[in-house]
MOPAC internal coordinates of N, CA, C and O (Angstrom, degrees):
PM7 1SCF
backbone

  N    0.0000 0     0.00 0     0.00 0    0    0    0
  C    1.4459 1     0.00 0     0.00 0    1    0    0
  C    1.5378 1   107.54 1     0.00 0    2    1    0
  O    1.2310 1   114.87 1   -46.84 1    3    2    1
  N    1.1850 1   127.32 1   133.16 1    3    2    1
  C    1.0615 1   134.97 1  -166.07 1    5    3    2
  C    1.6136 1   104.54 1   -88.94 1    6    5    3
  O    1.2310 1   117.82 1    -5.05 1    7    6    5
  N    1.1896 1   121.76 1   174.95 1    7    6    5
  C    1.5985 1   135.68 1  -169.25 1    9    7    6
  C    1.4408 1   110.08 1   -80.29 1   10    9    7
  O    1.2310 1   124.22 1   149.81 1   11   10    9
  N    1.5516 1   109.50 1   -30.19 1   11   10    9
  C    1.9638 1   115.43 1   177.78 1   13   11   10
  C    1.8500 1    77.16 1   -73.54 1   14   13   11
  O    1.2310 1   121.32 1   115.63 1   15   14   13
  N    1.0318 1   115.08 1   -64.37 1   15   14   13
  C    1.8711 1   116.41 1  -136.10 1   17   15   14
  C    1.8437 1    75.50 1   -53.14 1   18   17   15
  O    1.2310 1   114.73 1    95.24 1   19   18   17
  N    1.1238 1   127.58 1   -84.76 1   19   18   17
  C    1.4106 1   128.56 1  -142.13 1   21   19   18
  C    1.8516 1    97.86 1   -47.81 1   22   21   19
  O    1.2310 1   120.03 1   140.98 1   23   22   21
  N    1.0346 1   117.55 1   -39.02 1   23   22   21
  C    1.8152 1   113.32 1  -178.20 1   25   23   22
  C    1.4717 1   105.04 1   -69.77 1   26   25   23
  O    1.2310 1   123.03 1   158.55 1   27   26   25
  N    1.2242 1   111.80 1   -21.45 1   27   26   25
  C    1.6886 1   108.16 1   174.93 1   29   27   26
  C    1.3488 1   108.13 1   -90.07 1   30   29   27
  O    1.2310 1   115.87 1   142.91 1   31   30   29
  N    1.5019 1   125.46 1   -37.09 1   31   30   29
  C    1.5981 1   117.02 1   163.23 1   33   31   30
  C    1.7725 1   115.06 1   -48.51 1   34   33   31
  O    1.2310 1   126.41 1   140.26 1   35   34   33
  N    1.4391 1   105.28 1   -39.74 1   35   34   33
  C    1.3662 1   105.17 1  -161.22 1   37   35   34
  C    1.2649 1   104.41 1   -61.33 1   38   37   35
  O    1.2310 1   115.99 1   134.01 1   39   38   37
  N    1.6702 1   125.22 1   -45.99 1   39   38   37
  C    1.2913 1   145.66 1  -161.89 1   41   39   38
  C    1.4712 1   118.62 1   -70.11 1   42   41   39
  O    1.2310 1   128.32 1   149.18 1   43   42   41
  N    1.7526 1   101.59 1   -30.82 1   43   42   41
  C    1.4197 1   108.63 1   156.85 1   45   43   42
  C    1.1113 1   150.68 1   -81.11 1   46   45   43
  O    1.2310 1   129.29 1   169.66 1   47   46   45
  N    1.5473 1    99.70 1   -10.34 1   47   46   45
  C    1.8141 1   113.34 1   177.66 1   49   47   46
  C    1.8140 1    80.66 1  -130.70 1   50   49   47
  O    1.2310 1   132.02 1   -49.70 1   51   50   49
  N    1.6044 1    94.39 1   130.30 1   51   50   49
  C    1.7676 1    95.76 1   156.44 1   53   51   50
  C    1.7833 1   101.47 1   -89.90 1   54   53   51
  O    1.2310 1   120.18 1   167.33 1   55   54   53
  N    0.8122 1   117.26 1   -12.67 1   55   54   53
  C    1.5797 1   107.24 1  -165.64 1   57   55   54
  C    1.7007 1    94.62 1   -74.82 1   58   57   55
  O    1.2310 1   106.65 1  -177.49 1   59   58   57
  N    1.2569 1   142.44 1     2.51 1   59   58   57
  C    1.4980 1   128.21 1  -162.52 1   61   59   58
  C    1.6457 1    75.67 1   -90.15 1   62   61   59
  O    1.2310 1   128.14 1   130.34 1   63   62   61
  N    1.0861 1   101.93 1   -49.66 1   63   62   61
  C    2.2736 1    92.98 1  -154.12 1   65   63   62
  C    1.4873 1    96.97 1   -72.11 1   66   65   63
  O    1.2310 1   120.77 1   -38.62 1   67   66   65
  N    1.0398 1   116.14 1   141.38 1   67   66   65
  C    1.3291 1   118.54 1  -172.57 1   69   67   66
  C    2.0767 1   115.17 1   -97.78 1   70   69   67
  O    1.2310 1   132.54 1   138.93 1   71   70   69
  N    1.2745 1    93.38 1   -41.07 1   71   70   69
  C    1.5205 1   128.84 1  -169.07 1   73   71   70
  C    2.0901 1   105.66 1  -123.91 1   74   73   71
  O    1.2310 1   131.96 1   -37.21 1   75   74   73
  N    1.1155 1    94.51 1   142.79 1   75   74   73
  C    1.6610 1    91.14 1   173.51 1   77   75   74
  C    1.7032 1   106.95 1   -63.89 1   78   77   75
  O    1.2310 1   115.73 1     5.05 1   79   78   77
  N    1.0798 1   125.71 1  -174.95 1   79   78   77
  C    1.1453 1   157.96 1   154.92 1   81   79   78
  C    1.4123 1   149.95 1  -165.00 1   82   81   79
  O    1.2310 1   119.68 1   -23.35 1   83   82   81
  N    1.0181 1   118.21 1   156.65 1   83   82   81
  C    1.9558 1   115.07 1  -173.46 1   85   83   82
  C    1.6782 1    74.33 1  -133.58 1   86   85   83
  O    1.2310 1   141.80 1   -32.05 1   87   86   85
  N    1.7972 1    75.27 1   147.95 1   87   86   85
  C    1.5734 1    95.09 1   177.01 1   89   87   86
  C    1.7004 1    69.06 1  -142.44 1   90   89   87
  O    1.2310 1   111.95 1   -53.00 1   91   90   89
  N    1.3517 1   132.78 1   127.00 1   91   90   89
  C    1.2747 1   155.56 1    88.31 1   93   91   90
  C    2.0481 1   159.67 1    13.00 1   94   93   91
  O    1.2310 1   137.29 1   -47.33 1   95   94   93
  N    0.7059 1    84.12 1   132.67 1   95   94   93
  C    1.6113 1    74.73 1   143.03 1   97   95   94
  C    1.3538 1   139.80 1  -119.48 1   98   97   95
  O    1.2310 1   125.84 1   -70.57 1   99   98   97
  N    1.3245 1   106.38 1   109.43 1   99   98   97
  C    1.6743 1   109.69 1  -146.71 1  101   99   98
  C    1.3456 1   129.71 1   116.70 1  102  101   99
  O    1.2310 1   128.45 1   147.99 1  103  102  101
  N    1.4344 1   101.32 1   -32.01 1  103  102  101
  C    1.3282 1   105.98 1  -153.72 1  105  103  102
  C    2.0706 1   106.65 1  -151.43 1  106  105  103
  O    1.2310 1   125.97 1    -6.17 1  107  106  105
  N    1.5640 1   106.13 1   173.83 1  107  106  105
  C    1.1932 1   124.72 1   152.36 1  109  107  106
  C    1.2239 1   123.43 1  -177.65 1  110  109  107
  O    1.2310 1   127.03 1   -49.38 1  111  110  109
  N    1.9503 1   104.09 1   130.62 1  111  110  109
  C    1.3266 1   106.26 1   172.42 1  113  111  110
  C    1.4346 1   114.73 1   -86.27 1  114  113  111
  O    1.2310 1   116.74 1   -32.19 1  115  114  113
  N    1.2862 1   123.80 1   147.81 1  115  114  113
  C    1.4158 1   152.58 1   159.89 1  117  115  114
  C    1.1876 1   101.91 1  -100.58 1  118  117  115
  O    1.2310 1   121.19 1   -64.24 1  119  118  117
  N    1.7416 1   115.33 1   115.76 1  119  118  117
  C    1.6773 1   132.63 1   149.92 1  121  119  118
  C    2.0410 1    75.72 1    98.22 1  122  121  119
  O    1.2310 1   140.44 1    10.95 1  123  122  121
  N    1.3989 1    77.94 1  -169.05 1  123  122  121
  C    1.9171 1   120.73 1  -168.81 1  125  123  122
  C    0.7193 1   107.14 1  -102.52 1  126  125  123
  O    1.2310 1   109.04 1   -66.25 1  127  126  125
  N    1.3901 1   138.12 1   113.75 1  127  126  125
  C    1.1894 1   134.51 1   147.35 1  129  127  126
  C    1.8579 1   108.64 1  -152.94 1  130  129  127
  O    1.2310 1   134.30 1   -85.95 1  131  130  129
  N    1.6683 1    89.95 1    94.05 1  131  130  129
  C    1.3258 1   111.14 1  -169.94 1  133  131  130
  C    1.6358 1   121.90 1   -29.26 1  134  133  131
  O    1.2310 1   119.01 1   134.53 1  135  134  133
  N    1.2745 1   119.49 1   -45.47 1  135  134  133
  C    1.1710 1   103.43 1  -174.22 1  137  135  134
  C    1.7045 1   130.86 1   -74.70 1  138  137  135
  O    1.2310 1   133.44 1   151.70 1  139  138  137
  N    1.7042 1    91.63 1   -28.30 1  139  138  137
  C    1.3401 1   112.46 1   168.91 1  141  139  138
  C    1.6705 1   113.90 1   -56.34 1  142  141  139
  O    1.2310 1   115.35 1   138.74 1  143  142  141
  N    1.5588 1   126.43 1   -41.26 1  143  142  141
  C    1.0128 1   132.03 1   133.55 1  145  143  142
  C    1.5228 1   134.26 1   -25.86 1  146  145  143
  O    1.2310 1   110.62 1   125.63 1  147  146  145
  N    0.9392 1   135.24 1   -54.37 1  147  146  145
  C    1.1818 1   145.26 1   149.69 1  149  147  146
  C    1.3337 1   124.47 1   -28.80 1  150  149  147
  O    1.2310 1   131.99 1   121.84 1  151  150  149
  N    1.2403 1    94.45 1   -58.16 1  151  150  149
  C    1.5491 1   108.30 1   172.45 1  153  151  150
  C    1.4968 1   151.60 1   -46.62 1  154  153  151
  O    1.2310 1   143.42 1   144.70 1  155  154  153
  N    1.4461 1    72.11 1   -35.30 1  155  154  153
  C    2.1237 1   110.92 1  -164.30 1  157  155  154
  C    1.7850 1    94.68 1  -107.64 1  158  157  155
  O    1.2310 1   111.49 1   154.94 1  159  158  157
  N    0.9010 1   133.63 1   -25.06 1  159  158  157
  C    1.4237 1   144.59 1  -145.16 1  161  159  158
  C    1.8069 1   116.19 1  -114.82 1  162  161  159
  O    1.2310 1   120.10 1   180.00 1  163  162  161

């Protein structure tokens, strides 16, 4: 599965992501945690 197909699966079912995430440069957060958010954002 290519990198478009899986971001277009993701976009069509919310139930696949379970938890938020940032995927980055450098980096990725897994879950909430606002300030860390803040940070990166």
């Amino acid at each position: 599965m290519s990198e478009a197909e899986q971001f277009e699966l993701l976009a069509s079912d919310g139930m696949l992501v379970k938890r938020p995430l940032l995927v980055g440069d450098g980096f990725v957060l897994v879950g909430f945690k606002e300030d860390e958010w803040k940070a990166r954002v």
